[in-house]
C-alpha positions in Angstrom: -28.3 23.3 -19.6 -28.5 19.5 -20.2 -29.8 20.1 -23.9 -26.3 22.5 -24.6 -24.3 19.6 -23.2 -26.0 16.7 -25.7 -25.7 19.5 -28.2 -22.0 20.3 -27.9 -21.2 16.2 -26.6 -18.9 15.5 -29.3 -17.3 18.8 -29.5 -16.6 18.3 -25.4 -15.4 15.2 -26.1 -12.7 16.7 -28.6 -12.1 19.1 -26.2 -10.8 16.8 -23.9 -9.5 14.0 -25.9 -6.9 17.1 -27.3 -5.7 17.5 -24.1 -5.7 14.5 -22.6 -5.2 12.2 -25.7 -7.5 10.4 -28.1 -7.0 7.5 -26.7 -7.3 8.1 -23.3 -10.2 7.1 -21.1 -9.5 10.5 -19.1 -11.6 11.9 -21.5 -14.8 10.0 -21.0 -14.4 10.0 -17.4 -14.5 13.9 -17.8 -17.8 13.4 -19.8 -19.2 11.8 -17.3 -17.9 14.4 -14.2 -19.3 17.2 -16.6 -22.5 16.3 -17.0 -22.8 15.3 -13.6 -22.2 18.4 -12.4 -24.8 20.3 -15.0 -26.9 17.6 -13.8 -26.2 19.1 -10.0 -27.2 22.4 -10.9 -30.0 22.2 -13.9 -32.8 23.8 -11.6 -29.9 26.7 -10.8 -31.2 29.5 -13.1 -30.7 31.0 -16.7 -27.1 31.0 -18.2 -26.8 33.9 -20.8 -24.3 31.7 -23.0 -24.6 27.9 -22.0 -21.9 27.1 -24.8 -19.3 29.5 -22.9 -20.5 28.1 -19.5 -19.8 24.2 -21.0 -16.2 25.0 -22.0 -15.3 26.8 -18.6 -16.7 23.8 -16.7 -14.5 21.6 -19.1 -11.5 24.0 -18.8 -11.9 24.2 -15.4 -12.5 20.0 -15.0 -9.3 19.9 -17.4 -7.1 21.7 -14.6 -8.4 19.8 -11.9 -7.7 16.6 -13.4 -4.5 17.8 -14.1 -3.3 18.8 -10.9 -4.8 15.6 -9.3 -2.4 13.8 -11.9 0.6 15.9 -11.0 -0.1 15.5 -7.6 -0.2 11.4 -7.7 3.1 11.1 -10.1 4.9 13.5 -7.7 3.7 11.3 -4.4 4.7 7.9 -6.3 7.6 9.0 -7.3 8.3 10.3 -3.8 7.1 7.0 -2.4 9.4 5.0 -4.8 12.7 7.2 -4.1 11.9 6.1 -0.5 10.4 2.8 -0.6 12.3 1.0 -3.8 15.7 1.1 -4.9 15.8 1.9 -8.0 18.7 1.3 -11.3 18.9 2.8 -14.3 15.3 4.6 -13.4 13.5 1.0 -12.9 12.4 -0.2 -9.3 14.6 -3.4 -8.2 12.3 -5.7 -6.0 12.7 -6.1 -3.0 11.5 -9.3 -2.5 14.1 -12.1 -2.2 14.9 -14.7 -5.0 12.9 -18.1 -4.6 16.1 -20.1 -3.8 16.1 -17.4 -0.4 12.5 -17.5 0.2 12.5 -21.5 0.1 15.5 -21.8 2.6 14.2 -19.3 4.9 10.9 -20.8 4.7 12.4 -24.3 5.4 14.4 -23.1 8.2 11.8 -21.2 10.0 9.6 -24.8 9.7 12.1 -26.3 11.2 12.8 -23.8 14.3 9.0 -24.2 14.9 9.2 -27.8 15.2 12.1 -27.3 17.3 10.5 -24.9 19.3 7.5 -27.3 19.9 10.0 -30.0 21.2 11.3 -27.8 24.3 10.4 -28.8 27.9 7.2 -27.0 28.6 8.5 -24.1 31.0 11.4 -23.6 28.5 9.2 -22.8 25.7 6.9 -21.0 27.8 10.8 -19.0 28.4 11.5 -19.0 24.7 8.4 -17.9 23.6 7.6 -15.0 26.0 11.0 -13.2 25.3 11.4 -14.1 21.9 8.2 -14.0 20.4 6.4 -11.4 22.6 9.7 -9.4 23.0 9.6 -9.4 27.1 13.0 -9.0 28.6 14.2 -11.3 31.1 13.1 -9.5 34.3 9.4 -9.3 32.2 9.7 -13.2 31.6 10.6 -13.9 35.1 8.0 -11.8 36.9 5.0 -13.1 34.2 5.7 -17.1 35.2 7.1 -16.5 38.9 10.1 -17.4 38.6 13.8 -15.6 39.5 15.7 -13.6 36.3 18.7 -16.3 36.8 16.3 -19.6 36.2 14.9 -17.4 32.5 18.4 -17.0 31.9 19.2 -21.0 32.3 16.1 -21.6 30.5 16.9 -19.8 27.6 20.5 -21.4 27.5 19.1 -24.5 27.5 16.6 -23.3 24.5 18.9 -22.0 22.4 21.6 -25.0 22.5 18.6 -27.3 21.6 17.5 -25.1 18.9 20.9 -24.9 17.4 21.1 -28.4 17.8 18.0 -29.7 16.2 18.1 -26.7 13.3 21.6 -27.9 12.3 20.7 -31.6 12.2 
């Protein structure tokens, strides 16, 4: 079966550079699947017509790379109409511009630095309900203290945060 495919190899190729486009590197990649699979089953028996057997293999290879394709436009697109917003059919970014990005990141350095300046049970506050989301009972209960002193902690954390972030 191998000798039909190097005999027919350039007439296969045609065959799928027509459909897929000369230029296309679908066509070699479907080469390489093709012979692979003739490789798979050269020990399999005798084929009556191995030049009718090639072109359903390619036929059939053809379809199958053709629904894969189909199937992977239809789930980008999908993706996109959910994940990107989209004008005048090209995605916007998402991201923002590097003016934003810069303040946000400068801000954020200096809320850290902030943060790292509280009393040491205040952080401890701060830090357990902000940054591992615990509520106030949580907090309280974790360090052994009463709901009322977290809530005074976290008044006293978030008027020197405001402070020290505005300065």
């Amino acid at each position: 079966m191998l000798d039909a495919y190097f005999q027919r190899r350039e007439a296969l190729k045609r065959f799928f550079q027509d459909r897929f486009g000369a230029a296309s590197v679908e066509a070699d990649d479907l080469m390489q699947d093709l012979y692979l699979k003739l490789a798979e089953q050269e020990n399999s028996g005798v084929i009556a017509n191995p030049g009718a057997y090639l072109y359903r293999l390619a036929h059939n290879l053809t379809l199958d790379r053709m629904r894969a394709n189909q199937r992977a436009l239809t789930r980008d697109g999908d993706w996109r109409l959910v994940n990107h917003a989209c004008a005048d059919r090209e995605d916007l970014a998402d991201l923002p511009n590097a003016e934003t990005a810069l303040g946000a990141r400068l801000r954020l350095d200096r809320l850290v630095a902030a943060v790292a300046t509280l009393p040491p049970q205040t952080g401890r506050v701060f830090r357990l309900h902000k940054f591992e989301g615990l509520s106030y009972a949580q907090t309280a209960e974790r360090l052994g203290i009463s709901r009322s002193a977290v809530e005074k902690h976290m008044t006293i954390a978030f008027r020197r945060l405001l402070q020290l972030v505005d300065e």
